[in-house]
C-alpha positions as CSV (number, residue, x, y, z in Angstrom):
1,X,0.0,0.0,0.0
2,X,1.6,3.0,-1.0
3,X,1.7,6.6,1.9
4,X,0.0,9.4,0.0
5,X,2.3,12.6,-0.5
6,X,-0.1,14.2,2.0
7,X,-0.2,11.6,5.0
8,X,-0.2,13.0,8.6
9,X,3.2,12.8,10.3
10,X,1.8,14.3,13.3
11,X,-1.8,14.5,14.8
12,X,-2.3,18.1,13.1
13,X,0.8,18.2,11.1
14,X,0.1,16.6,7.4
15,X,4.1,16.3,5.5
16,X,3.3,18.8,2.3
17,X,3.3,21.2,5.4
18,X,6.5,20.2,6.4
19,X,9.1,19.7,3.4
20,X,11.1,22.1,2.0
21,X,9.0,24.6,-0.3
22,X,11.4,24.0,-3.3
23,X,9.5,20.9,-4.2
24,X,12.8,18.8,-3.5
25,X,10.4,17.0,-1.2
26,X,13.2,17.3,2.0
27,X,11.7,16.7,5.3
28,X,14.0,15.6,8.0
29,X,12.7,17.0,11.4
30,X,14.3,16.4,14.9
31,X,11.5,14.1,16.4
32,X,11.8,16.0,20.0
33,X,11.1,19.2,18.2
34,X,7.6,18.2,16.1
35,X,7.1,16.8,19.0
36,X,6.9,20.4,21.0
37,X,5.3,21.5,17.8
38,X,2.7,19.3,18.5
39,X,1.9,20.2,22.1
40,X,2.3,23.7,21.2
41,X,-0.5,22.7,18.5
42,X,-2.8,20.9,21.1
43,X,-2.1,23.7,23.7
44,X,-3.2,26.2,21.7
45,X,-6.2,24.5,20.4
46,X,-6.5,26.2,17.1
47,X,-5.0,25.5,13.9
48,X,-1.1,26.7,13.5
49,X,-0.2,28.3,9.6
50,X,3.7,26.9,9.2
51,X,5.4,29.5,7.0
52,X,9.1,27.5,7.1
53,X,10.0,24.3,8.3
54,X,12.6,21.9,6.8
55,X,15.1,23.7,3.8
56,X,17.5,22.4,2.0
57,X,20.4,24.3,1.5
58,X,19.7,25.3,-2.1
59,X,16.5,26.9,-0.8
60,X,17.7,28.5,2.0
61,X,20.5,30.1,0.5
62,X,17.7,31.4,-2.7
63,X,16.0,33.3,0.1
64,X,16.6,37.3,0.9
65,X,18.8,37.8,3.5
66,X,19.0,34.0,4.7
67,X,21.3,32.4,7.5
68,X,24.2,30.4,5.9
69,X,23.8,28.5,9.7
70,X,19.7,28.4,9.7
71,X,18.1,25.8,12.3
72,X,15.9,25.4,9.3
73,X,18.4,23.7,7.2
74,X,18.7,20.1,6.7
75,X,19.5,16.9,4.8
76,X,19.4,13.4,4.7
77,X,22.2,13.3,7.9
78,X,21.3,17.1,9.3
79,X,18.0,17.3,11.3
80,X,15.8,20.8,11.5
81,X,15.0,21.9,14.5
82,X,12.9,25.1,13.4
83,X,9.6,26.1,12.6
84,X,8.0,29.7,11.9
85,X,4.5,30.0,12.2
86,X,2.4,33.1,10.4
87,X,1.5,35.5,13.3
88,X,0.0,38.6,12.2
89,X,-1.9,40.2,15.3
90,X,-0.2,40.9,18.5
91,X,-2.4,38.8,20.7
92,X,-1.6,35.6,18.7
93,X,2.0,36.3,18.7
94,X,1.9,36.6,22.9
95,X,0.3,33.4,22.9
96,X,2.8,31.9,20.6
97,X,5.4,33.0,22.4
98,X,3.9,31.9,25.7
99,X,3.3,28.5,24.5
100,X,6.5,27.9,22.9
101,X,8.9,28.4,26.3
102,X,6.5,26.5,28.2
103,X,6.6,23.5,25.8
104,X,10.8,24.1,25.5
105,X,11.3,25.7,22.6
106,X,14.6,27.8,23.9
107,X,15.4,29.8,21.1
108,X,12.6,32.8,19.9
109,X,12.8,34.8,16.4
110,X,10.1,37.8,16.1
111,X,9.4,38.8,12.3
112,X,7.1,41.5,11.1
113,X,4.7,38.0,10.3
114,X,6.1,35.3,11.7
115,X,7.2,34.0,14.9
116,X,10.0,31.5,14.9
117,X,10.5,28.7,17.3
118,X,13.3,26.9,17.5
119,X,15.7,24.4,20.1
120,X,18.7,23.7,17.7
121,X,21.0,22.2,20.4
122,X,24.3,23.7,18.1
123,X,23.2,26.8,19.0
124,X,23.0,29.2,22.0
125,X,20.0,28.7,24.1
126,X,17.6,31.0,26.2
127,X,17.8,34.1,23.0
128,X,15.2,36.2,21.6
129,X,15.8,38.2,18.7
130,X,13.9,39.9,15.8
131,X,14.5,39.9,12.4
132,X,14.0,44.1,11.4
């Protein structure tokens, strides 16, 4: 029986939300992280909108002002570790944010529309930082 392109990795999570947006079809996720994605998810008890999840380098280094070091980066023996979720109104973006530390994401990104989450163990924990 073959998986459809579209199968559910996760309780809320389907895959096509998941791999690289090239098309390259890349998805290799540390499992402790979609798993804080997931409570996150079930916390929040609303649908999440992922902007950005796994990239492969050819991606990430297409996009404007990318990070040659990104959490989001990964291939078939390099695991991602971040996710940005579309956060447009300030209320949503507290809760986020909220939600995020208390399930252990350690590592906050603020964009103009996105919040990123991240707990890369390569990189230094406990930050926030913003992206403008």
């Amino acid at each position: 029986m073959s998986k459809s392109n579209d199968e559910y990795i996760r309780r809320n999570f389907k895959k096509s939300e998941l791999v690289c947006r090239c098309g390259c079809g890349l998805m290799n996720i540390n499992v402790g992280s979609l798993n804080k994605l997931q409570l996150l998810r079930t916390k929040l008890g609303e649908a999440i909108h992922l902007t950005s999840v796994c990239r492969c380098l050819d991606y990430n280094n297409s996009l404007p002002n990318h990070s040659p070091t990104s959490s989001h980066i990964c291939n078939k023996d390099k695991e991602s570790f971040a996710f940005d979720i579309l956060a447009i109104n300030c209320t949503y973006r507290f809760l986020i944010i909220k939600l995020a530390l208390e399930v252990g994401f350690n590592r906050i990104g603020l964009g103009l529309d996105f919040i990123h989450i991240d707990d890369d163990p390569c990189k230094q924990p406990n930050v926030f930082f913003t992206y403008y």
